[in-house]
FIRODO-207131 format. One record per residue (C-alpha): residue number from 1; y, x, z; residue in one letter. Coordinates in nm, 3 decimals. Layout:
BEGIN
REC   num         Y         X         Z   residu
REC   NUM         Y         X         Z        a
...
//
This chain:
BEGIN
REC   num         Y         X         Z   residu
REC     1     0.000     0.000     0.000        x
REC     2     0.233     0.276     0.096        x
REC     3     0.189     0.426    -0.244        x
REC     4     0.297     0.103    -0.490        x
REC     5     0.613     0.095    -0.227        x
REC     6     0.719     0.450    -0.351        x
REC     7     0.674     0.317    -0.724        x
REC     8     1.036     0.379    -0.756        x
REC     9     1.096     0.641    -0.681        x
REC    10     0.807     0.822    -0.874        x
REC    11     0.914     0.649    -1.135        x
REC    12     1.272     0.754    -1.096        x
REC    13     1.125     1.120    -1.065        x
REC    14     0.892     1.104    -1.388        x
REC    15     1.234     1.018    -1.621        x
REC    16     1.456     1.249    -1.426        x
REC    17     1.137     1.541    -1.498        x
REC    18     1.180     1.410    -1.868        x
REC    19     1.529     1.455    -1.927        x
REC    20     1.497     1.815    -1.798        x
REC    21     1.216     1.872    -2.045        x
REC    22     1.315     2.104    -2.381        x
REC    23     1.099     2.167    -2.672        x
REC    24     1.209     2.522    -2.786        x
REC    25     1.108     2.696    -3.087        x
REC    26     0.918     3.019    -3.068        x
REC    27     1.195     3.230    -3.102        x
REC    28     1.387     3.042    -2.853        x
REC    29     1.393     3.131    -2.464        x
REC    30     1.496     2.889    -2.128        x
REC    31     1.729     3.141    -1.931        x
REC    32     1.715     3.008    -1.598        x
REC    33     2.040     3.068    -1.334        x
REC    34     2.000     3.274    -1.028        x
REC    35     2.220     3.409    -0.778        x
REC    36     2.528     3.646    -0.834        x
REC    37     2.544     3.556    -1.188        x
REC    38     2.196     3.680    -1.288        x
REC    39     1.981     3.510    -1.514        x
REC    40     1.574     3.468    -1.581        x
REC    41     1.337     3.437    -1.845        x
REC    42     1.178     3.140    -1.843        x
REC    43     0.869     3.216    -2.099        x
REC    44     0.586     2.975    -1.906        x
REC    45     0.663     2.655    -2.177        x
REC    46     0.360     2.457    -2.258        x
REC    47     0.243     2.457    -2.582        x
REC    48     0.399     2.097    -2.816        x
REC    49     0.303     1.985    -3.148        x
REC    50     0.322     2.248    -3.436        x
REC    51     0.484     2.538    -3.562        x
REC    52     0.458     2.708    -3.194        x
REC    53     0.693     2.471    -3.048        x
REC    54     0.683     2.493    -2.659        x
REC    55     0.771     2.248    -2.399        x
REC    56     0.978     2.366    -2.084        x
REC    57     1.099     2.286    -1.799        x
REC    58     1.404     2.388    -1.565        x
REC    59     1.339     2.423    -1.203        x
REC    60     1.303     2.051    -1.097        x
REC    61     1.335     2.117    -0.741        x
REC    62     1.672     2.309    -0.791        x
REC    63     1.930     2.052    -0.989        x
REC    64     2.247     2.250    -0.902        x
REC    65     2.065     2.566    -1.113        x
REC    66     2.253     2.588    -1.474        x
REC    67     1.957     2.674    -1.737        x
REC    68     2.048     2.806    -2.132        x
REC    69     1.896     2.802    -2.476        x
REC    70     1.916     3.131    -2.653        x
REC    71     1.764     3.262    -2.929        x
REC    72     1.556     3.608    -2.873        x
REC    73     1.445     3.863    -3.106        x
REC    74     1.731     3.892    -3.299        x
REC    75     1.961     4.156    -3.389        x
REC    76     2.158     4.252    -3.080        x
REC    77     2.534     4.203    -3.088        x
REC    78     2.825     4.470    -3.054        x
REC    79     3.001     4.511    -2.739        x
REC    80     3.266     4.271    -2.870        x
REC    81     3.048     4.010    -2.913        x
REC    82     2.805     4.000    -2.596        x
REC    83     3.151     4.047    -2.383        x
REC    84     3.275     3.736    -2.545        x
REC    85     2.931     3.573    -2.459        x
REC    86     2.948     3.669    -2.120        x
REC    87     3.272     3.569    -2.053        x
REC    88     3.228     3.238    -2.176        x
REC    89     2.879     3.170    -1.925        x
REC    90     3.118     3.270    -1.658        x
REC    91     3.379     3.044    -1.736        x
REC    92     3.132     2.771    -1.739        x
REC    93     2.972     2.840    -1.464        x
REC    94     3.283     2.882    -1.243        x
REC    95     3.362     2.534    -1.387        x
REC    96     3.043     2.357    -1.257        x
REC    97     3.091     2.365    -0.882        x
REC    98     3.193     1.963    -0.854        x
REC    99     2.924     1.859    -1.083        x
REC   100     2.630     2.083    -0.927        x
REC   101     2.737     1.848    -0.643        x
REC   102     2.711     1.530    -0.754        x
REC   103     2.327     1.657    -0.916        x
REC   104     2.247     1.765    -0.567        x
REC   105     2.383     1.473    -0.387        x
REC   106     2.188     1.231    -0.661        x
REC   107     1.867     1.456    -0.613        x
REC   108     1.871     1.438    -0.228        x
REC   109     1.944     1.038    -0.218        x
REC   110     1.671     0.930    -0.512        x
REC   111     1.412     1.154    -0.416        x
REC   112     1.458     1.240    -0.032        x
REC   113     1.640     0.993     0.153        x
REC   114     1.483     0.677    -0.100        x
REC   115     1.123     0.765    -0.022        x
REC   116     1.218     0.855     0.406        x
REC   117     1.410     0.467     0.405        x
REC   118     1.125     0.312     0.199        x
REC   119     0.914     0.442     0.507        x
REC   120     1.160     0.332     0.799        x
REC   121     1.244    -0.011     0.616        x
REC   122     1.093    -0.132     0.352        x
REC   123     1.082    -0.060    -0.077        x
REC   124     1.388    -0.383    -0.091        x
REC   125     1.591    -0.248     0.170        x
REC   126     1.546     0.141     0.061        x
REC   127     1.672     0.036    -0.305        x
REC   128     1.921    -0.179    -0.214        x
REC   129     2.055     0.095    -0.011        x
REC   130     2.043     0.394    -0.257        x
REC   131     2.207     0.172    -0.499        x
REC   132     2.482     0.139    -0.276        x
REC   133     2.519     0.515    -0.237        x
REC   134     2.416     0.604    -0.601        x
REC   135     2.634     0.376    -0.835        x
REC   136     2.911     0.476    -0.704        x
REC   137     2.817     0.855    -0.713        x
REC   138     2.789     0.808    -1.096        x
REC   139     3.134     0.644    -1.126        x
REC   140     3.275     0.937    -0.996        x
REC   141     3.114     1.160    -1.153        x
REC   142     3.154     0.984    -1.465        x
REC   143     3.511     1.047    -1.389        x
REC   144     3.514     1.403    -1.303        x
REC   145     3.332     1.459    -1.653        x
REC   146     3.587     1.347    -1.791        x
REC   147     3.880     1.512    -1.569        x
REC   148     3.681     1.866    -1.654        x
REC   149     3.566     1.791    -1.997        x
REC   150     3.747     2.102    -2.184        x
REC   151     3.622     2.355    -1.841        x
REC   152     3.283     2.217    -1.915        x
REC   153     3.321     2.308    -2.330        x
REC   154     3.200     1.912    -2.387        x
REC   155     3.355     1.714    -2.669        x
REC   156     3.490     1.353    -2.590        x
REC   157     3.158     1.232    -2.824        x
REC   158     2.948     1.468    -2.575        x
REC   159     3.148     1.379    -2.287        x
REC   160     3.107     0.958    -2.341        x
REC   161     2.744     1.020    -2.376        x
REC   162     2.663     1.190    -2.103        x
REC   163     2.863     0.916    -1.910        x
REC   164     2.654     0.625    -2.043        x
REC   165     2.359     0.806    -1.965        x
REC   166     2.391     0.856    -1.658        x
REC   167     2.522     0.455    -1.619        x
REC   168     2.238     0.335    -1.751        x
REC   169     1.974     0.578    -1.599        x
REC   170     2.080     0.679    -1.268        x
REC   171     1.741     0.905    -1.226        x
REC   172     1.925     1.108    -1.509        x
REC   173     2.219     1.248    -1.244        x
REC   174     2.020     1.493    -1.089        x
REC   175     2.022     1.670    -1.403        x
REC   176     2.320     1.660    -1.512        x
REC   177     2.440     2.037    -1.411        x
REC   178     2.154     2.105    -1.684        x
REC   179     2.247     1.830    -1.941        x
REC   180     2.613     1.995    -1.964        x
REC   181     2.443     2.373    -2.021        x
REC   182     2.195     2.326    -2.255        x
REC   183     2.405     2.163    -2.491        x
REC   184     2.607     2.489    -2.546        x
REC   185     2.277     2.766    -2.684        x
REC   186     2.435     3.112    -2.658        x
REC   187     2.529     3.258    -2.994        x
REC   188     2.386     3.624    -2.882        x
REC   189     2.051     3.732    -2.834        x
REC   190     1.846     3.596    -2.518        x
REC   191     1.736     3.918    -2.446        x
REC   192     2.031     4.149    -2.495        x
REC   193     2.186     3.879    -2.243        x
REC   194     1.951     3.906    -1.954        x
REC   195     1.983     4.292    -1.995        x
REC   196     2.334     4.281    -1.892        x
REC   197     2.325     4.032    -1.660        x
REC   198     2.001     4.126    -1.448        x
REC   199     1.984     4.436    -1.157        x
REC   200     1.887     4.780    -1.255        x
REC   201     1.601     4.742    -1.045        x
REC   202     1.416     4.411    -1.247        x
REC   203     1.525     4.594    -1.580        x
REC   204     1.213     4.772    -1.659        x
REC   205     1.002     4.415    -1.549        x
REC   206     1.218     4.201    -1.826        x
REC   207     1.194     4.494    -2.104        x
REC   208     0.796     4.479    -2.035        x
REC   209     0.827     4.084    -2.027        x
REC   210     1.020     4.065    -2.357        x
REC   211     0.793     4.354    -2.516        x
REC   212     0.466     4.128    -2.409        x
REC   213     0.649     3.790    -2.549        x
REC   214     0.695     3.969    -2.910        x
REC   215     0.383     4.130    -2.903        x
REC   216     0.210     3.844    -2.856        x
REC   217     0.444     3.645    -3.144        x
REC   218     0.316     3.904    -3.352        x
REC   219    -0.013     3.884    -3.342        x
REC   220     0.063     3.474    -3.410        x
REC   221     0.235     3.480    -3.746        x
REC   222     0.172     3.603    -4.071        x
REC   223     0.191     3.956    -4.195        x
REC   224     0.368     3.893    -4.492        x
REC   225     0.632     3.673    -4.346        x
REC   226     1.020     3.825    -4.270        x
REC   227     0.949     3.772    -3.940        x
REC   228     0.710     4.066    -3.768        x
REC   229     0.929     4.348    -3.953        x
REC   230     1.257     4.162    -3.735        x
REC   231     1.046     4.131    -3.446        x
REC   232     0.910     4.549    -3.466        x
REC   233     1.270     4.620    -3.482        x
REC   234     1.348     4.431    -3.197        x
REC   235     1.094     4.630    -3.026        x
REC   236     1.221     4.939    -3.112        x
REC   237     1.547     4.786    -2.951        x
REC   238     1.390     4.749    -2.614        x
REC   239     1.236     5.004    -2.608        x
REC   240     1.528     5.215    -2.668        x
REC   241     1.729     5.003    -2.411        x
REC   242     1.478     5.184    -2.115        x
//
């Protein structure tokens, strides 16, 4: 019995998990946000459909963490160019303080405070509750979407729907810190990125990570396609970048 009263609230959880999810293309990489302005690799996607297409996943658990789509094994850019890069992720970021706090807020209320009242009082009472704490919560931050649209690089098309989404799904908030960050993929190499941005002492780690990722890409596509003599070079990058 105590399970169909949390119905809710796993359902509310299932669509929030779903609107984190990203299909990325093989030569695509999830960096994840960690503290001090470092990123991680994120290279544990399930496997989706065809043409090496994987399905990933921010950290679920963690909705105030920003997470970015960049491409990887690529050319790396000049100084110029991955300054420019990194300078824009920091603006972002710097810009997302309010809305990682509406994502947290909306996390703790749907998916700690719903299921702990559901307990205490009842599945009615619980909802009728959260509602009353989580409608307005989206109002607001409907609003501050708005107030920080050009901080947070979103068009006014971007901006509106992000705002009905979140209306209409409320299990969608949690996720919005990620909703705003995917929908700008860096321009400059994945890798090249997470070299600049990670400490001197996980360096060698994410060179033998990205070496093992295109070694194993390798071995996946066909020898007489463009692709492995871009990826060898790219190699030949990291390996140079010890």
């Amino acid at each position: 019995m105590h399970g169909a009263d949390h119905v809710v609230w796993i359902v509310a959880f299932v669509l929030y998990a779903i609107d984190a999810a990203r299909i990325l293309s093989p030569r695509e990489v999830l960096l994840v946000e960690l503290s001090r302005g470092r990123l991680a690799a994120d290279f544990s996607g399930r496997p989706f459909g065809g043409a090496g297409r994987v399905l990933a996943f921010g950290p679920l658990l963690l909705p105030h963490r920003a997470v970015f789509v960049a491409p990887w094994g690529t050319g790396w850019s000049e100084g110029p160019g991955l300054g420019a890069a990194l300078q824009s992720l920091r603006e972002l970021r710097a810009a997302l303080p309010v809305v990682r706090i509406f994502a947290t807020e909306a996390f703790g209320v749907l998916f700690l405070v719903g299921p702990l009242l559901t307990l205490a009082l009842g599945p009615d009472v619980a909802v009728l509750y959260i509602a009353i704490v989580v409608y307005p919560t989206v109002l607001v931050a409907t609003a501050a979407l708005w107030w920080q649209r050009r901080e947070l690089g979103l068009t006014s098309a971007r901006c509106a729907r992000l705002s009905l989404e979140i209306v209409a799904c409320p299990a969608f908030l949690p996720n919005l810190v990620r909703k705003i960050t995917t929908a700008q993929p860096l321009a400059v190499d994945g890798g090249q990125v997470l070299l600049a941005t990670t400490s001197p002492d996980a360096r060698a780690e994410l060179i033998c990570q990205l070496e093992n990722r295109a070694e194993e890409l390798l071995e996946e596509i066909e020898s007489d396609e463009p692709t492995p003599g871009q990826l060898r070079s790219y190699l030949a990058t990291l390996r140079a970048a010890r």
